[in-house]
N, C-alpha and C positions, 0 to 999 in steps of 0.2 A: 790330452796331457800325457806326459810320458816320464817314468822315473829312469832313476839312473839305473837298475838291476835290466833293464829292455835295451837298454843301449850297450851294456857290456856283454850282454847273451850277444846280441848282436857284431860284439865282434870278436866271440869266443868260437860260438861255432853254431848259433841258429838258426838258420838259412832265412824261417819263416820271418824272424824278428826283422832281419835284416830287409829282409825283401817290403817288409808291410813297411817299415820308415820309410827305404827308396823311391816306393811305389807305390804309397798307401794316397793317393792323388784324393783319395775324398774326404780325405781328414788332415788335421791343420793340429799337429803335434808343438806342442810345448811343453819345455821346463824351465827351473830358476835359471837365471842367467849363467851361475856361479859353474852350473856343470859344464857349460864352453871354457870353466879356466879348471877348473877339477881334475876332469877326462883326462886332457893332454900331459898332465901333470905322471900319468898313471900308465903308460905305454907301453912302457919298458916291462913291467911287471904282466901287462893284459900279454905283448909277445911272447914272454916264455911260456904264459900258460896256454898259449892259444900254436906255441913252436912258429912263429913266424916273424919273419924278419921287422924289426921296428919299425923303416919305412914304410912295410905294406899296412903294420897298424895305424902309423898317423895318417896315411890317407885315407882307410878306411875311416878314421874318428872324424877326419876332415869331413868326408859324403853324410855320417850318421847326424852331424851337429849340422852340417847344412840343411836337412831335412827337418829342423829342428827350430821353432819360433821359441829362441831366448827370451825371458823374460825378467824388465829389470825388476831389481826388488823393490821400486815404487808401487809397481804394480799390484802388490799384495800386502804390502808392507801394515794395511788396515788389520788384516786379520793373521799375522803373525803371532799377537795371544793367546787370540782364538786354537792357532794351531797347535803351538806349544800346550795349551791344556788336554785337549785331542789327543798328541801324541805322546805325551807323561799316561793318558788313560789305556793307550791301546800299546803303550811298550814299542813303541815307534820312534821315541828319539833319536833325533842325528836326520829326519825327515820333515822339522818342521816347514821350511820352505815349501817344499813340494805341498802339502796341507795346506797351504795359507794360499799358494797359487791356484788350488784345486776349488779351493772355498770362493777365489777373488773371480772366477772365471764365469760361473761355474763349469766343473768341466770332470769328467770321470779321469780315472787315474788310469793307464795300461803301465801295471804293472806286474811281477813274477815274485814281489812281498808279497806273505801273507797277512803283516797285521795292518795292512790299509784299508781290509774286507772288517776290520774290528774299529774302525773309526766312523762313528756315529756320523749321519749327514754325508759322507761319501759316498762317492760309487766307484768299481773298478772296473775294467773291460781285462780280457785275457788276450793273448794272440790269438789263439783259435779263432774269438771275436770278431775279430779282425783283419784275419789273413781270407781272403778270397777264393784261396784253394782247398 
């Protein structure tokens, strides 16, 4: 599982983030659906800060979400309260999805938050984790 903060390192200027979505062949990344309508919503802002052309951002958003098993919000939809209590405890609001997915999965989070390391019953992985090199 993969939160939103990996996907925009990823096209700010992380090589590793990037590379480990691309190419990370032994793992089977997902997040809530909503970030394949989020992301692209956000380009224009990720190009300035990244100085590059908005084109080359939405294809790069294009390769990071193709890399990427959306998940509908059926999918976790069970333990959405569950998450929401979770993330009121660990100061995490505005990530209830991602918690509910992470719960429904089960499946560690790779993320670059620190308070998903403060939510009981998860796990996270780092890039390091998971970069090969």
């Amino acid at each position: 599982m993969v939160d939103a903060s990996v996907v925009i390192a990823g096209l700010l200027e992380d090589r590793a983030v990037r590379d480990t979505l691309l190419n990370g062949g032994e793992y089977a990344f997902s997040a809530p659906a909503y970030l394949g309508e989020e992301l692209p919503r956000h380009v224009g802002r990720i190009a300035s800060k990244a100085r590059l052309p908005e084109l080359t951002v939405e294809a790069v958003v294009r390769d990071l979400l193709g890399a990427i098993d959306l998940a509908p919000p059926g999918l976790y939809a069970s333990r959405i309260d569950s998450a929401r209590k979770l993330a009121r405890e660990a100061d995490a609001l505005g990530d209830e999805e991602y918690i509910a997915l992470a719960l429904a999965l089960p499946a560690p989070i790779w993320t670059l938050e620190r308070h998903f390391a403060r939510i009981h019953g998860l796990s996270t992985v780092s890039t390091s984790e998971l970069d090969p090199n």
